[in-house]
N, C-alpha and C positions, 0 to 999 in steps of 0.2 A: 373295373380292374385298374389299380394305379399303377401303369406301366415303369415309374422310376423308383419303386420299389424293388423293380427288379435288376436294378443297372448300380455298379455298372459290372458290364459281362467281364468275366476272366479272358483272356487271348483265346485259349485254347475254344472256350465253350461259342464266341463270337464266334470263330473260325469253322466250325461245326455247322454252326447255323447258316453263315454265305455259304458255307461248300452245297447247303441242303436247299436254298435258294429257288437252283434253277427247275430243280425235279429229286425224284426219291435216290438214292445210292443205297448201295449195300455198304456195309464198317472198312472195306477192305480198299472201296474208292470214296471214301470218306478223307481216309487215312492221306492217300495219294494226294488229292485236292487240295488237304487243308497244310500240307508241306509246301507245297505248289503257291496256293493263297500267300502263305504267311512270307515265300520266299525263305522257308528254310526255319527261320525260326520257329516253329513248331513245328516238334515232330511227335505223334502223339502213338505211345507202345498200343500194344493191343486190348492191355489192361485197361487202361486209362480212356480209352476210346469207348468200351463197352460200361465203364462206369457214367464217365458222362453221358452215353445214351438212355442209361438206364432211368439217370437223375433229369433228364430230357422229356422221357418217357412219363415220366410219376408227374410232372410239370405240365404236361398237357402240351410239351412246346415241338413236341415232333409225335409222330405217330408211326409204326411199324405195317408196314406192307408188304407182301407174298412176292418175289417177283418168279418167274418161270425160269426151271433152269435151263439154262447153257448146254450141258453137257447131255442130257436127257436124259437123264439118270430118276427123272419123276421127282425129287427133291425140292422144293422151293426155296430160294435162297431167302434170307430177310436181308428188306432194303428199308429205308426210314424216309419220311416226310414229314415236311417243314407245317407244322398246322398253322390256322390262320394266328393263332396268340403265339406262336414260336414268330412267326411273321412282324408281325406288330412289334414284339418285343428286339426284333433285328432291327426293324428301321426306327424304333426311339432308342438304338447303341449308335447307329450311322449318326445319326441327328445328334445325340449328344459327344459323338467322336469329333465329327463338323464343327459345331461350336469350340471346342477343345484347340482342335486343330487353327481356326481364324483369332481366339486368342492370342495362340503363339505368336501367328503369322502379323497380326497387328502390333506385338509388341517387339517382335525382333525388327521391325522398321519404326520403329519409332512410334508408334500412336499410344494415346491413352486407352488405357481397355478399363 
């Protein structure tokens, strides 16, 4: 699998992926997170959050998990996880955000890049 095929990630769908990072969330603290993460510039509707999961989904690049309700109501919520190629494909965005990022940094002091 050529991981820079899949790069580079949209804000939103990067954003998704860090939020999904540390362990599984459900859409609703997805949502929180990835406002949280981005410091505001993304804020993703409900629509738009359950679409990119969906296209996440059919990618291989998260997977959906049961988690137990809260409320006890016997319900399972769905909560999503980062699979290992949703993984992979976050840390070749970091890596090529990094490179991006020390471009700039070299040229706004003066280096040849």
């Amino acid at each position: 699998m050529d991981l820079q095929e899949n790069l580079p990630l949209t804000e939103s769908t990067f954003f998704i992926l860090l939020s999904l990072a540390p362990g599984a969330k459900h859409g609703y603290a997805i949502m929180k997170d990835v406002k949280i993460l981005s410091e505001g510039r993304v804020s993703l509707s409900t629509g738009t959050l359950y679409g990119a999961i969906k296209r996440l989904l059919d990618q291989g690049w998260i997977l959906r998990v049961d988690e137990p309700s809260e409320n006890g109501n016997g319900r399972d919520r769905k909560a999503y996880l980062l699979t290992q190629r949703g993984r992979r494909i976050l840390e070749a965005e970091t890596v090529r955000l990094g490179k991006l990022y020390q471009a700039a940094q070299r040229r706004a002091i003066g280096e040849e890049v």
